[in-house]
N, C-alpha and C positions, 0 to 999 in steps of 0.2 A: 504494500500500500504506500501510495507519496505520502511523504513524512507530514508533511503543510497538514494532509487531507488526515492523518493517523492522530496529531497533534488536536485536531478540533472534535475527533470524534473523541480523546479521551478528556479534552477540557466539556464537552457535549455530557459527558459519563460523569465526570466530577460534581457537573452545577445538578445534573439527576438523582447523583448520590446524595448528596447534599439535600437535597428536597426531599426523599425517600426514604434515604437511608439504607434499601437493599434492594435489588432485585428480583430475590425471593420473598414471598409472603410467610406468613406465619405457619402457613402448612406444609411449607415445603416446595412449594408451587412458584413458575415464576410470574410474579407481577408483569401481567400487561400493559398495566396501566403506566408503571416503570420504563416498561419497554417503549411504549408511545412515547411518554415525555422525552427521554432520549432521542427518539428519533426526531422529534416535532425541534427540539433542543439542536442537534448535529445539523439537522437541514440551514435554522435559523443562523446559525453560526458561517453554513456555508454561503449566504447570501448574504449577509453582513460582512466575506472576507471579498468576494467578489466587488460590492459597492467601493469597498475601502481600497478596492486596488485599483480602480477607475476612476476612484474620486484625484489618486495621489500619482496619475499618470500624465502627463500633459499630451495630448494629444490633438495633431494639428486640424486645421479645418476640412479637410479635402478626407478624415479619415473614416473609412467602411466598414459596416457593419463587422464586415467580415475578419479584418483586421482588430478591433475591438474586443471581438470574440476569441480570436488566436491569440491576443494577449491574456487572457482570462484562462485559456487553458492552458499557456507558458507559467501562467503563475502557479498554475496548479502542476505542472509538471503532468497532463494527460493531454490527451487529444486525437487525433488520428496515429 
């Protein structure tokens, strides 16, 4: 997994845990509910690193979507 992308899913698991406490329920069971927040959590995080990496790029007038987008998956280290 890219590390950027490994990083946010465990800071994503942190702020979960933190609100939770565990993944497992009292029964033994795992919290889905846990499991949503994490996820709803991990997503949120990856759209707030995306904004922040577009906000802190200068990019000139003439530039295309598509170029904007390549940037976004250079940050993240995926892509084609």
């Amino acid at each position: 997994m890219n590390e950027r992308i490994k990083e946010l899913a465990e800071q994503a698991w942190d702020d979960t845990k933190e609100k939770f406490g565990s993944f497992v329920d009292d029964g033994g069971e795992v919290d889905f509910t846990f499991l949503h927040e994490w996820t709803e959590k991990f997503a949120e995080l990856i759209v707030k690193e995306c904004a922040w990496t577009i906000r802190m790029t200068e990019f000139g007038d003439n530039m295309t979507q598509e170029q904007i987008a390549r940037h976004i998956e250079d940050h993240f280290r995926v892509g084609k």
